[in-house]
NUSENU-633057 format. One record per residue (C-alpha): x, y, z; residue in one letter. Coordinates in steps of 0.05 Angstrom, whole numbers. Layout:
% residues N
SITE     px     py     pz seba
SITE      X      Y      Z    a
...
% end
This chain:
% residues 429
SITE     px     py     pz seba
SITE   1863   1703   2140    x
SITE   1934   1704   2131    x
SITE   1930   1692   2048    x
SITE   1911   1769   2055    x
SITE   1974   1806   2078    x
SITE   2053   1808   2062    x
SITE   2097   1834   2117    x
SITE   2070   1893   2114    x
SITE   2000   1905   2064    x
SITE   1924   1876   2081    x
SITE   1886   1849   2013    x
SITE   1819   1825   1991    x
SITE   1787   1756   2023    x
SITE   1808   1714   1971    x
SITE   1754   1662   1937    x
SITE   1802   1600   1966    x
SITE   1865   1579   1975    x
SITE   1907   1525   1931    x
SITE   1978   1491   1959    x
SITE   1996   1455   1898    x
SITE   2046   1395   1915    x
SITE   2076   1387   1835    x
SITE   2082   1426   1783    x
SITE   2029   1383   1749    x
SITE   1975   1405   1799    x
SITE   1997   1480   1781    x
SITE   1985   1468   1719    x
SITE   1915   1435   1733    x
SITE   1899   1498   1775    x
SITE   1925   1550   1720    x
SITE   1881   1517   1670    x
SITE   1814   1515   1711    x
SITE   1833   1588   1741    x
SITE   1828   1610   1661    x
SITE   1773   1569   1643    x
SITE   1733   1597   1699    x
SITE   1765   1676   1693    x
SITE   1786   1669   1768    x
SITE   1846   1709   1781    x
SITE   1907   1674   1805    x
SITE   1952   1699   1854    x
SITE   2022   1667   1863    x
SITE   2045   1665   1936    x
SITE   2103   1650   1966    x
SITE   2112   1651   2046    x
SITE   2082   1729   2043    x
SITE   2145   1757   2068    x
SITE   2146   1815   2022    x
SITE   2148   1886   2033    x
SITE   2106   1920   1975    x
SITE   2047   1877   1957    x
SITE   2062   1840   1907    x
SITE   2025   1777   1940    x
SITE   1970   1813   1961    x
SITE   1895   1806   1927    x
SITE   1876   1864   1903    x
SITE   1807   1828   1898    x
SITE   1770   1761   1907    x
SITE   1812   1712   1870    x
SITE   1847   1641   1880    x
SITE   1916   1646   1911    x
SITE   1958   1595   1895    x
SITE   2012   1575   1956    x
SITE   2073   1548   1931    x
SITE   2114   1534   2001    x
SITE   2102   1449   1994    x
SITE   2128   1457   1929    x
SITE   2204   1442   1972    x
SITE   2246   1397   1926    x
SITE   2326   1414   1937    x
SITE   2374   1365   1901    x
SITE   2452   1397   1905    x
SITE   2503   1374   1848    x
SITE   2574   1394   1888    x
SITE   2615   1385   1828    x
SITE   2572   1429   1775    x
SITE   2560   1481   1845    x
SITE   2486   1490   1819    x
SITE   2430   1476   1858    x
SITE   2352   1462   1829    x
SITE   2304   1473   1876    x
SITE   2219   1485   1878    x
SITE   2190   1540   1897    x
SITE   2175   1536   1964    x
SITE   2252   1522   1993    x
SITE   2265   1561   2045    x
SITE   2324   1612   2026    x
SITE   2365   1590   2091    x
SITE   2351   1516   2076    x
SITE   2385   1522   2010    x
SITE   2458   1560   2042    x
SITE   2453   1512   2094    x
SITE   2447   1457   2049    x
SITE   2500   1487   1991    x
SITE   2550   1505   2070    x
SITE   2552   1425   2069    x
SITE   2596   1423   2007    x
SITE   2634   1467   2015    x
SITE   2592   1522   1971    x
SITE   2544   1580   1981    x
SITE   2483   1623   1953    x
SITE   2507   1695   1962    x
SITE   2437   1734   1957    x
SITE   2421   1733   2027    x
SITE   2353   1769   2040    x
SITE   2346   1792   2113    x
SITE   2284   1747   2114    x
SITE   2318   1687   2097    x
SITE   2298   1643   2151    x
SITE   2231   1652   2130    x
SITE   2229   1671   2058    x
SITE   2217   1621   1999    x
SITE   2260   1618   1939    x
SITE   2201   1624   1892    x
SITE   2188   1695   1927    x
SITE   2260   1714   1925    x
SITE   2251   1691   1842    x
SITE   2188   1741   1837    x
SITE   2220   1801   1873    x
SITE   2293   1787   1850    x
SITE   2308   1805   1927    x
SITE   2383   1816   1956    x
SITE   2407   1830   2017    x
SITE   2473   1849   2045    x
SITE   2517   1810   2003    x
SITE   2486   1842   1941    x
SITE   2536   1901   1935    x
SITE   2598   1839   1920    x
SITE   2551   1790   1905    x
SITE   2503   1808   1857    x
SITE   2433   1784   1876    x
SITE   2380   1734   1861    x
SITE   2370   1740   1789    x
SITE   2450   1737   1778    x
SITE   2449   1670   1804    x
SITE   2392   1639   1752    x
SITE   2412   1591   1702    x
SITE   2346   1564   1682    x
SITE   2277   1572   1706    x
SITE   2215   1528   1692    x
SITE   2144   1561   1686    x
SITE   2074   1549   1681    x
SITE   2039   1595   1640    x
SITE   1966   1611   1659    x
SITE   1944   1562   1600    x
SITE   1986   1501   1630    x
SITE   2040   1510   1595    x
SITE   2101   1488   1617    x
SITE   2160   1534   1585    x
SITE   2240   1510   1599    x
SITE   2277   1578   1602    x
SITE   2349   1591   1597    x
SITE   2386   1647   1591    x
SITE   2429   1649   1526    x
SITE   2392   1682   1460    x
SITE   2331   1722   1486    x
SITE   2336   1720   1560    x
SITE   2271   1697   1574    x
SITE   2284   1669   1645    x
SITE   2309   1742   1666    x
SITE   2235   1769   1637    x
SITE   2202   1723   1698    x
SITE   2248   1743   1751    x
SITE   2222   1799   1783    x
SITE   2157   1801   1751    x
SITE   2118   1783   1814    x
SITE   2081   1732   1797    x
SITE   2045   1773   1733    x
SITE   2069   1737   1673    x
SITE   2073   1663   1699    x
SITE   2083   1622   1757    x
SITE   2164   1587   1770    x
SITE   2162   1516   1793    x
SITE   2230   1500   1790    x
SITE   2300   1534   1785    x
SITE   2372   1523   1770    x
SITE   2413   1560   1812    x
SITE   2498   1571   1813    x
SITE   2530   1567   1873    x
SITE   2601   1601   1896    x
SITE   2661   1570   1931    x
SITE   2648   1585   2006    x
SITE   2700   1642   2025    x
SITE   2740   1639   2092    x
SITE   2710   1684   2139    x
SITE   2709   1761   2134    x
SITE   2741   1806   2178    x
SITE   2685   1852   2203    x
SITE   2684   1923   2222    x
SITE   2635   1968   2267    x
SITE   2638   2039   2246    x
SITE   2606   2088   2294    x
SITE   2598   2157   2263    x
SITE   2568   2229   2288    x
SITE   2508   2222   2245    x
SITE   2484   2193   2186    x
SITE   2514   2246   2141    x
SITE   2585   2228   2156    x
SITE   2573   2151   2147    x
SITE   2542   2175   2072    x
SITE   2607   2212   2057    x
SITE   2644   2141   2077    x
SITE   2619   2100   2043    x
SITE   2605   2153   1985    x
SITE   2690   2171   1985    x
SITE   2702   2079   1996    x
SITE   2665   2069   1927    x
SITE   2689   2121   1896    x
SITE   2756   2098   1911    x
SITE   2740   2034   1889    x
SITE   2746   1991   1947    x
SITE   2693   1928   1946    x
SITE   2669   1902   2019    x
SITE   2641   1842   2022    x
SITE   2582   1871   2056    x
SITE   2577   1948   2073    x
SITE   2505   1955   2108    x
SITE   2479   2023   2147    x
SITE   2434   2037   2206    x
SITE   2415   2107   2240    x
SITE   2411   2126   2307    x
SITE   2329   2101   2316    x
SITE   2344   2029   2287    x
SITE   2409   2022   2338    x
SITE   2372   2051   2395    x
SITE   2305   2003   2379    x
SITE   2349   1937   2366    x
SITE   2392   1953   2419    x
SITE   2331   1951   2465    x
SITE   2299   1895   2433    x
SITE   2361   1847   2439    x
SITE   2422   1885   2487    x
SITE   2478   1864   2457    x
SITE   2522   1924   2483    x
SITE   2522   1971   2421    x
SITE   2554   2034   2433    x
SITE   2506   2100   2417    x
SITE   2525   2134   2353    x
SITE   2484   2184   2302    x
SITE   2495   2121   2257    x
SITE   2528   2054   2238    x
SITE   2565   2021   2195    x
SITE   2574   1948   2182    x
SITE   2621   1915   2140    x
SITE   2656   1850   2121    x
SITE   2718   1854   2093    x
SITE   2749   1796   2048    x
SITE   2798   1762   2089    x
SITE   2843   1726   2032    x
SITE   2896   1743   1989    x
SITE   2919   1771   2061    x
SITE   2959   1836   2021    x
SITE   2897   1853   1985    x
SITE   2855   1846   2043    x
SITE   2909   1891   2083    x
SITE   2911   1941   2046    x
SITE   2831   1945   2028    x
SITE   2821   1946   2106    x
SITE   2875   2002   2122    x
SITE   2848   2045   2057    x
SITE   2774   2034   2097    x
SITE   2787   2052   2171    x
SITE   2829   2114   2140    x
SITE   2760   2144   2108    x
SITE   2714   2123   2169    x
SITE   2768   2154   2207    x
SITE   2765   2217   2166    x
SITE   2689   2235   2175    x
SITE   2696   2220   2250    x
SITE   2671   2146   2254    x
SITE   2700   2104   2314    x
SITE   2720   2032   2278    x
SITE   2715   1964   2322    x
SITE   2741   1896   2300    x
SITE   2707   1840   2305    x
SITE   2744   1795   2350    x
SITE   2712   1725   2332    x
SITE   2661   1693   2290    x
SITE   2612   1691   2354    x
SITE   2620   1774   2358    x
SITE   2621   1783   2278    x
SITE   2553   1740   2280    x
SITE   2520   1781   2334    x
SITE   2531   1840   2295    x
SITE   2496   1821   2240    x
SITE   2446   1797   2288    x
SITE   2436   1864   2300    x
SITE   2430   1883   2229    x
SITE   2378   1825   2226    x
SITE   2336   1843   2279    x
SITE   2310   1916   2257    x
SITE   2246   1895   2237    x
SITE   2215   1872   2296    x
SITE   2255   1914   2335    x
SITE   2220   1974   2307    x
SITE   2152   1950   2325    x
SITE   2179   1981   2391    x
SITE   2179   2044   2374    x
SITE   2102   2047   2331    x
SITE   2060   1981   2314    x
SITE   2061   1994   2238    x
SITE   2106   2012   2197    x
SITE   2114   2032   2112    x
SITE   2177   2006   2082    x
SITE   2215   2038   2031    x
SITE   2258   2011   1984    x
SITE   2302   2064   1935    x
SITE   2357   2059   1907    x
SITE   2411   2124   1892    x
SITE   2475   2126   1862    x
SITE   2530   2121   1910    x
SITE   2550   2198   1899    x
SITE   2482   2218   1920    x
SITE   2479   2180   1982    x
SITE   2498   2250   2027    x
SITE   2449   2284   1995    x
SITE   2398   2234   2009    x
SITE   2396   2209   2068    x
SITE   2402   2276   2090    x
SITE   2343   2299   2053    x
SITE   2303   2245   2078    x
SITE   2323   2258   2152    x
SITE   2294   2330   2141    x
SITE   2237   2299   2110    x
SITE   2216   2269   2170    x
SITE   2237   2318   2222    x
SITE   2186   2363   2171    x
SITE   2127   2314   2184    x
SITE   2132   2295   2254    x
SITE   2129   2217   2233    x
SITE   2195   2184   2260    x
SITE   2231   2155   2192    x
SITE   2283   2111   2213    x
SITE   2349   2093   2155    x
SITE   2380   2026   2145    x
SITE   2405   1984   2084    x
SITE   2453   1958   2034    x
SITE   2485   2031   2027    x
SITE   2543   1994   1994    x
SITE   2502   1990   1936    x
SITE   2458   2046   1947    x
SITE   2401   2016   1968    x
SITE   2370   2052   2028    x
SITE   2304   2017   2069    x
SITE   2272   2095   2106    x
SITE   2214   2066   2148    x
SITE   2157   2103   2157    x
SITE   2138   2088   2233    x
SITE   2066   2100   2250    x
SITE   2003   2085   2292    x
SITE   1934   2080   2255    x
SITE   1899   2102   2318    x
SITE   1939   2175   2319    x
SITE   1970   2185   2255    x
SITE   1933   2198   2189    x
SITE   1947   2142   2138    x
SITE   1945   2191   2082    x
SITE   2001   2235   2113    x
SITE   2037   2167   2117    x
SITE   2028   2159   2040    x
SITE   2051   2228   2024    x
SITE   2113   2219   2058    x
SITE   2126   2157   2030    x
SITE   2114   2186   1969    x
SITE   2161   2250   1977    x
SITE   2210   2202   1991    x
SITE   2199   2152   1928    x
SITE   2204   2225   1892    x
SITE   2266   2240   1922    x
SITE   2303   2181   1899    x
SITE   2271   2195   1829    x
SITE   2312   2268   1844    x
SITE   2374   2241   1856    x
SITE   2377   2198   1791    x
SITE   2355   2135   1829    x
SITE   2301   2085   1822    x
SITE   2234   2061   1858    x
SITE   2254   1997   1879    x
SITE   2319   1958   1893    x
SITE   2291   1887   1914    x
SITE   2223   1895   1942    x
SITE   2196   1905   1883    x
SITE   2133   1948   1854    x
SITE   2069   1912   1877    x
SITE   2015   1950   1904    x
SITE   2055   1996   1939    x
SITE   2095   2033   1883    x
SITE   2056   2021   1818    x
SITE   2033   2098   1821    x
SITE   2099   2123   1819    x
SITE   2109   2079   1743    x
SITE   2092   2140   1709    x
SITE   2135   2183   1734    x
SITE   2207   2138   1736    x
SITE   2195   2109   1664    x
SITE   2170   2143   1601    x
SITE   2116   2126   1561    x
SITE   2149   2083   1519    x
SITE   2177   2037   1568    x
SITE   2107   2031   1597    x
SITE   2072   2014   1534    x
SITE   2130   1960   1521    x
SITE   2106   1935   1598    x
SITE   2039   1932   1573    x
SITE   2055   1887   1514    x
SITE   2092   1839   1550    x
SITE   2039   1825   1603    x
SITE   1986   1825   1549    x
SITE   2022   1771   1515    x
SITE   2037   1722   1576    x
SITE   1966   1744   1606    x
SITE   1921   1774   1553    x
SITE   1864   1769   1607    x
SITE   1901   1796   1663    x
SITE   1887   1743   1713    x
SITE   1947   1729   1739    x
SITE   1957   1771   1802    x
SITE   1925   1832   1771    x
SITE   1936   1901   1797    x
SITE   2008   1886   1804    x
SITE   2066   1936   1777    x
SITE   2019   1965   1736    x
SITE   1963   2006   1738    x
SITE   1894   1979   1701    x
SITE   1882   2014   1644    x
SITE   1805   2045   1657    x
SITE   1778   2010   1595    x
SITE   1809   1938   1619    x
SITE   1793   1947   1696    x
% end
């Protein structure tokens, strides 16, 4: 049934299935979900990448994609919107008046808002941008008693509490969202480099410099080899790529920014290409778009990571994790918003040769390694299922007890989406 998987995890059978329509029939199903001690499981259009809409066990999941209201006010640039709005609806809708929504997750033709809300996703634009959860004004929620709670954001930020909280504290029915002045179009660079050390040291050296691309994303050898097979657009072979939009106005700003840029690429050996049109600046980050089902190519399944490093760690990283997999024999292929630090290594497997468990490990020396390197577990995909082990060892105990709290006051019976983020405590399970 497909109200058992995300993109990439396989759950429980659920009990049923509820698509609310309103926000009053979520709060009709909260209230009979409690009554009855039925877990609830807040779904969005299951594109996520660590669980987090997955039942753990039998439950009711609760399907918020005809939840699709989108009203636009051009002159305020906000936008209030349901749940279940398609992310690409919404910047094609805000493109209309001359606006934008920057967080631009690379499932956006497919991925709801309300998911976006739960994970607090990104997505290229992130490193200028900012992502989903900089963009909230005001959220409404239905708490699992029926509640319905208007949240802003000045005082106690309660609205920021429910974004990224997966579903665990309450379920969003609508949002306010701010919308930017759309930009002229970028000028966009294709950095080839050696390998993916050298395009680590680039971008490492551009922030440190200070220099602020639009978009600065990453792919290694593997993902340019699989997309390039999957779609041929002509990419040259290279250890590793960079992609980046550069702001095209003021003009002497952009200038310089650009020459400072293709200097530093130039530096650790990378071969820069301009985009010469919107039609080739698109296909690029066509490219960029297209890794996940171009790496079906290479091994049917594949476990997606999501860490996040400082910038000055990035060499050190994504080298380690290239040795990582060389070590294993499992093909790990790099791409992401390494602008911002956020690198996506993909475990690439097959459940009929490889060992699941050696699959886990790895992904779990690499969640470690990121831990290492002063990072953190998760940069938009957020903790689900997937990463909820690894609590323990990125926060201390404090900071988990202080989690604890805070679920046990929204959902003292732990019904909605249990087994999310956090562990169950033996005595509670």
């Amino acid at each position: 049934m497909t109200y058992r998987y995300d993109a990439l995890l396989f759950g429980s059978q659920p009990l049923a299935v509820a698509l609310p329509e309103t926000r009053e029939e979520v709060q009709a199903i909260a209230r009979w979900a409690r009554a009855e001690g039925i877990p609830l499981i807040p779904r969005g259009a299951g594109s996520g990448l660590s669980g987090g809409a997955v039942p753990e066990r039998e439950g009711l999941v609760l399907a918020l994609t005809r939840m699709t209201q989108l009203a636009i006010d051009p002159k305020a640039r906000r936008a209030t919107v349901e749940p279940g709005v398609v992310t690409q609806r919404l910047q094609e809708a805000a493109r209309r008046y001359g606006l934008f929504y920057p967080p631009d997750p690379a499932s956006s033709q497919t991925s709801t808002l309300g998911g976006n809300l739960a994970e607090n996703a990104g997505g290229p634009l992130c490193f200028r941008y900012g992502v989903t959860g900089d963009y909230v004004e005001h959220l409404e929620v239905v708490t699992l008693e029926g509640e319905v709670l208007q949240l802003g954001r000045e005082a106690y930020d309660l609205a920021g509490l429910f974004i990224g909280s997966e579903g665990t504290l309450g379920i969003i029915t609508r949002a306010t969202l701010r919308l930017e002045e759309l930009p002229p179009p970028p000028l966009t660079l294709r950095v080839s480099f050696p390998s993916v050390l050298e395009a680590a040291q680039a971008t490492s050296q551009a922030i440190a410099q200070g220099l602020a691309p639009i978009r600065l994303e990453f792919m290694d050898q593997a993902c340019l080899e699989a997309v390039e097979r999957y779609l041929h657009l002509g990419l040259p072979p290279a250890g590793a790529l960079l992609l980046i939009d550069l702001a095209a106005q003021p003009k002497e700003i952009a200038e310089e920014e650009a020459e400072a840029l293709v200097q530093i690429c130039r530096e650790r050996g990378g071969v820069i290409h301009i985009a010469q049109s919107p039609e080739e600046a698109a296909e690029l980050w066509k490219a960029r778009r297209s890794i996940s089902p171009a790496l079906g190519q290479i091994r049917p399944k594949r476990l997606n990571e999501d860490i996040v490093v400082p910038p000055s760690e990035l060499p050190a990283v994504v080298q380690a994790i290239a040795e990582l997999g060389e070590r294993s024999g499992l093909p790990i292929v790099q791409f992401g918003h390494i602008g911002d630090g956020n690198l996506h290594p993909n475990i690439l497997y097959d459940p009929s040769r490889e060992d699941p468990k050696e699959v886990e490990a790895l992904a779990h020396a690499i969640a470690r390694l990121a831990l290492q390197h002063r990072g953190v577990l998760s940069g938009e995909h957020g903790i689900g299922l997937s990463k909820r082990a690894f609590l323990s060892e990125a926060l201390d105990s404090q900071t988990l007890s202080a989690f604890r709290a805070i679920k046990a006051y929204w959902d003292p019976r732990g019904l909605l989406n249990p087994g999310k983020i956090l562990i169950p405590e033996p005595n509670k399970m």
